[in-house]
DOMIKE-977980 format. One line per 5 residues: number of its first residue (from 1); their letters; for each residue x, y, z of N, C-alpha, C. Coordinates in pm, 1 decimal, always signed. Example, Ala and Ser with C-alpha at 12.3 -4.5 7.8 and 13.67 -1.06 7.14 Angstrom:
# residues 2
1) AS) +1319.0,-569.0,+780.0,+1230.0,-450.0,+780.0,+1320.0,-330.0,+780.0  +1285.0,-225.0,+708.0,+1367.0,-106.0,+714.0,+1290.0,+3.0,+787.0
***
This chain:
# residues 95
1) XXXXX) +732.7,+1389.6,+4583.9,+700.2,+1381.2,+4442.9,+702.8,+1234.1,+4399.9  +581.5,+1217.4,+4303.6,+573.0,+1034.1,+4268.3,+668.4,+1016.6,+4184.1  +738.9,+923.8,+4171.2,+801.9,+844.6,+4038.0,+815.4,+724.4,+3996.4  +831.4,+736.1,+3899.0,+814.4,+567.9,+3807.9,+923.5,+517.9,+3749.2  +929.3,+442.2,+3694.2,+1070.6,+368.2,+3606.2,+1031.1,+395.9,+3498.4
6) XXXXX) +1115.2,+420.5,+3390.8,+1095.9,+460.7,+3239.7,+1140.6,+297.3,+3167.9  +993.5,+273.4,+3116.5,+1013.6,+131.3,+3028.4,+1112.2,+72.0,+2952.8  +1184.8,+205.3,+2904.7,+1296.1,+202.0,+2820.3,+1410.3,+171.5,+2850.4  +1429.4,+267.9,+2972.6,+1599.5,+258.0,+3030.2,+1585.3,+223.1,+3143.2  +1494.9,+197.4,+3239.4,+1446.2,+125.6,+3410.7,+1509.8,+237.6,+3470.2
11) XXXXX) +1528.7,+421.1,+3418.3,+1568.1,+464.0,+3500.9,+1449.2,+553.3,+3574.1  +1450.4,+633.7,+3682.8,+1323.1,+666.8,+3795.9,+1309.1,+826.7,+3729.6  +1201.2,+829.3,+3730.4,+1143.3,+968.9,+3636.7,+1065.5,+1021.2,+3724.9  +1001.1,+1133.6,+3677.0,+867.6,+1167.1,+3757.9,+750.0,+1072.3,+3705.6  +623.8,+1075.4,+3821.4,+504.9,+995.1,+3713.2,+472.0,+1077.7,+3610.6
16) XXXXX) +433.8,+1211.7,+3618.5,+399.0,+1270.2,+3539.3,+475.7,+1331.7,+3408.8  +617.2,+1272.6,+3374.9,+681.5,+1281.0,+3248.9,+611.9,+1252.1,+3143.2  +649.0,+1292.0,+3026.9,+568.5,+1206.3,+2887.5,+732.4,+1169.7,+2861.1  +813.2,+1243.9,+2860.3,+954.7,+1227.0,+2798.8,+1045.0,+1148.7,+2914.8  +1133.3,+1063.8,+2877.9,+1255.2,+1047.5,+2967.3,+1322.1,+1150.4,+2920.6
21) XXXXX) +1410.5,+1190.4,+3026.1,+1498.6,+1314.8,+3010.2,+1689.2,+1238.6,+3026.3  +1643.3,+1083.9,+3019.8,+1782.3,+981.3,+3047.6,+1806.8,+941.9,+2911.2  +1678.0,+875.6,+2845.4,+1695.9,+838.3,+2728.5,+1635.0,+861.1,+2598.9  +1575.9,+967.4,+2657.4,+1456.9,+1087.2,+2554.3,+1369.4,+1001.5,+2442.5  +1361.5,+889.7,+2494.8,+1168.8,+830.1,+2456.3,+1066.7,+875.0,+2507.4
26) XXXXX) +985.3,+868.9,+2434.1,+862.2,+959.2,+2448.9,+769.2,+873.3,+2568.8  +732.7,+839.9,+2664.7,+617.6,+788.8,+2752.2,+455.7,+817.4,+2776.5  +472.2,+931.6,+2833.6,+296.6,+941.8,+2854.9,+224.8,+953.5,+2673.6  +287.5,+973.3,+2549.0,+210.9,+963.3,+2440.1,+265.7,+821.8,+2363.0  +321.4,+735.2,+2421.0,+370.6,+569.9,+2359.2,+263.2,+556.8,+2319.1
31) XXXXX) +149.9,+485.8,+2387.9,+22.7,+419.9,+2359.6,-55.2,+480.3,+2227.6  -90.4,+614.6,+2240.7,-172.3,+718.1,+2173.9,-92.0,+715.2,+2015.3  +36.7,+687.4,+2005.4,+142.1,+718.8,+1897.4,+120.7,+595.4,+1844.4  +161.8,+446.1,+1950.4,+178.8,+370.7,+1853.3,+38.2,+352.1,+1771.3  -61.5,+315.3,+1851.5,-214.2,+332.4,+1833.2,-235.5,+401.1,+1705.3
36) XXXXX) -213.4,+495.5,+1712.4,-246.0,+611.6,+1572.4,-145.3,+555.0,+1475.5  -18.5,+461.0,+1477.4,+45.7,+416.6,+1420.7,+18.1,+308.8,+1342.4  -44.3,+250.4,+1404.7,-126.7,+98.3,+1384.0,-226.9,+112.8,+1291.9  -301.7,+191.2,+1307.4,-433.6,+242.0,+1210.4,-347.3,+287.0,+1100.3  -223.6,+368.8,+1102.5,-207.1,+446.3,+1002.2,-135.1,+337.3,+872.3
41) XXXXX) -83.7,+264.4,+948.3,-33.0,+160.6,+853.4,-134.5,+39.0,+803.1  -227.7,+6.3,+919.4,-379.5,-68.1,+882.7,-449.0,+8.0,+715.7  -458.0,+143.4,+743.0,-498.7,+199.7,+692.2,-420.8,+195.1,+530.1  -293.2,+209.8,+521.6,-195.1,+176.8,+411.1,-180.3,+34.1,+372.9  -206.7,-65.0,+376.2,-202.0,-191.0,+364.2,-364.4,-183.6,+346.9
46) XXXXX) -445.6,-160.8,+368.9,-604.4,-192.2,+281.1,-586.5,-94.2,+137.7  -553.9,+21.4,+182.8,-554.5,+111.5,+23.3,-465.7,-0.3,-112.5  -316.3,-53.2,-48.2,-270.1,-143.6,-124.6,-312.7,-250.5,-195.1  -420.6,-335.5,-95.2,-507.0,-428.1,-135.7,-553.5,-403.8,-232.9  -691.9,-305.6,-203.0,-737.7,-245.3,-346.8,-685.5,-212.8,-416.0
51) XXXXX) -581.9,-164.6,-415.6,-494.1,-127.5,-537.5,-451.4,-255.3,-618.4  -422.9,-383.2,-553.2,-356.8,-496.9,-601.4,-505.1,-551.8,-653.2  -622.8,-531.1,-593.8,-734.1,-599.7,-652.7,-771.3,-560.9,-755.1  -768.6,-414.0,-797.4,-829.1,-371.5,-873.5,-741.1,-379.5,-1010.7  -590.4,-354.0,-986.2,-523.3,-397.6,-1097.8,-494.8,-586.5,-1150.8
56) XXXXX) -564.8,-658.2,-1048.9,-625.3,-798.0,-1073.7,-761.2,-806.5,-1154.6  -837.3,-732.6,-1171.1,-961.3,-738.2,-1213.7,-927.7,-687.0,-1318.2  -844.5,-562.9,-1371.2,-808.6,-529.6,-1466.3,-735.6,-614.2,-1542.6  -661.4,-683.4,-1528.7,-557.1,-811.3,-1574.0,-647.9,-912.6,-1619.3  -742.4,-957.0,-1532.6,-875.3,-1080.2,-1548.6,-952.4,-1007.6,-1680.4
61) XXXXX) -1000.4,-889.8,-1694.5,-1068.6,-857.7,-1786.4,-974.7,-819.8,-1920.5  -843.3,-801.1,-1904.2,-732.9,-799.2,-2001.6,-781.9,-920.9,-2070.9  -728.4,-978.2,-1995.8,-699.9,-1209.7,-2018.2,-840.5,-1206.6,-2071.5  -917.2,-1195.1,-2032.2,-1095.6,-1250.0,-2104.9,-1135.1,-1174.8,-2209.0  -1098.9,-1047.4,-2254.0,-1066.3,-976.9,-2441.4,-963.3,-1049.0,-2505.3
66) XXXXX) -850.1,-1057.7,-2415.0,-736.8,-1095.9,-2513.0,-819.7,-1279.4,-2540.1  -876.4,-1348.1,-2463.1,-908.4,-1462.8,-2465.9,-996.6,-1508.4,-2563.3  -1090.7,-1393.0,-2612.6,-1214.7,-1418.6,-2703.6,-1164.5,-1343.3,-2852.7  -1054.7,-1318.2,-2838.0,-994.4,-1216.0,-2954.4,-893.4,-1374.1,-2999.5  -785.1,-1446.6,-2928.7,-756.8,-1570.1,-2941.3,-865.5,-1656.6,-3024.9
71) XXXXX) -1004.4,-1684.1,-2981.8,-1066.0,-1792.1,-2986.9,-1111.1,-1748.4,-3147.4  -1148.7,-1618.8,-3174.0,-1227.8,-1603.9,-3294.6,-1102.6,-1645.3,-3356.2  -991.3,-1602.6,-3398.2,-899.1,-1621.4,-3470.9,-871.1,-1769.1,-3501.3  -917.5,-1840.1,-3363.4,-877.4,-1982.6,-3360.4,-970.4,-2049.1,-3458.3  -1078.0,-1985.0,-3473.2,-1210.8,-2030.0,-3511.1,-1190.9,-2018.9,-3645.2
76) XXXXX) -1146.2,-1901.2,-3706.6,-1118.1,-1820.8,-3830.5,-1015.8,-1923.6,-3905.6  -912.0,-1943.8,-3854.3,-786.9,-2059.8,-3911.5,-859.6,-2204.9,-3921.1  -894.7,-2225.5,-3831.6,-1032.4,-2380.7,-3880.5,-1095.8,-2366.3,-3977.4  -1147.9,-2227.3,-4056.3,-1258.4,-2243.1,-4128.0,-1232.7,-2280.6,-4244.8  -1063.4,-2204.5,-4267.7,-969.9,-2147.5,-4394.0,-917.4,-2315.2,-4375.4
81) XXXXX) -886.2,-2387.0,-4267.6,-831.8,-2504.7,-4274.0,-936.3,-2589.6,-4321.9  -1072.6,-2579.7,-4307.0,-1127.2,-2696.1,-4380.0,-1202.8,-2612.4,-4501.9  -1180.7,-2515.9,-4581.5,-1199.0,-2469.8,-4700.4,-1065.7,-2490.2,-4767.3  -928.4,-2513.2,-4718.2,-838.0,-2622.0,-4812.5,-861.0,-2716.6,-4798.8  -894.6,-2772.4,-4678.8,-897.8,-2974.0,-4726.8,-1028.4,-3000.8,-4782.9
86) XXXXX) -1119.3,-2889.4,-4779.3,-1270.8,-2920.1,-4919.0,-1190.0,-2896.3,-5053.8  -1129.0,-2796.4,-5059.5,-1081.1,-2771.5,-5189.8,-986.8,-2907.9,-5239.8  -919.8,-2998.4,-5129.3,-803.3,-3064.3,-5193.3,-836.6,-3185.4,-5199.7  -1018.8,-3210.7,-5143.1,-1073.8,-3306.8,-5151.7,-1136.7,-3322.4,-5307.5  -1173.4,-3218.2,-5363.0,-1235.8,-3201.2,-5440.3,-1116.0,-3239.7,-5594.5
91) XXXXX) -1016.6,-3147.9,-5514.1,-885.2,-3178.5,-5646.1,-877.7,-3360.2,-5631.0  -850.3,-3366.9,-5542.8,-827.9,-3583.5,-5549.8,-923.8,-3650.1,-5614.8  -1052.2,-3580.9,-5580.6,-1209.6,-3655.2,-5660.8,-1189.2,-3620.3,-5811.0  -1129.4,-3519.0,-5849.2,-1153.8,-3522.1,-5983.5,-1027.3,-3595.2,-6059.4  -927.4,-3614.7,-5994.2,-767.4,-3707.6,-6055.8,-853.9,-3811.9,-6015.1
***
């Protein structure tokens, strides 16, 4: 009967184990597991992305309403600011 060393514990198995029966890690499905592991977390870390992008784009388009909602107002207090200094120009011209 063939045997191999188990990666885990260097102890002698059959070849055809998936399991050590010394230190009960899994072998013939390592590759296939971590593999499907790799994707599965690949896979969780892109969904996150988008998730972080899309609540960035949402934030950017927050900031650029809240930004033009700022500016009119800014615009609005200038107008009222130089309709008092017309008005207080006008009071000095006539003293």
């Amino acid at each position: 009967m063939a045997t191999k060393k188990c990666p885990f514990c260097a102890e002698e198995i059959q070849a055809e184990s998936i399991k050590c029966h010394f230190c009960g890690e899994n072998i013939g499905m390592g590759r296939w597991k971590s593999s499907w592991l790799a994707l599965y977390f690949k896979r969780k870390a892109l969904e996150e992305q988008k998730k972080i992008e899309s609540l960035d784009a949402k934030e950017a388009q927050r900031n650029k309403s809240s930004n033009w909602l700022a500016l009119y107002f800014k615009r609005k207090r200038l107008e009222e600011q130089q309709k008092i200094d017309a008005l207080n120009k006008k009071s000095e011209q006539k003293q």
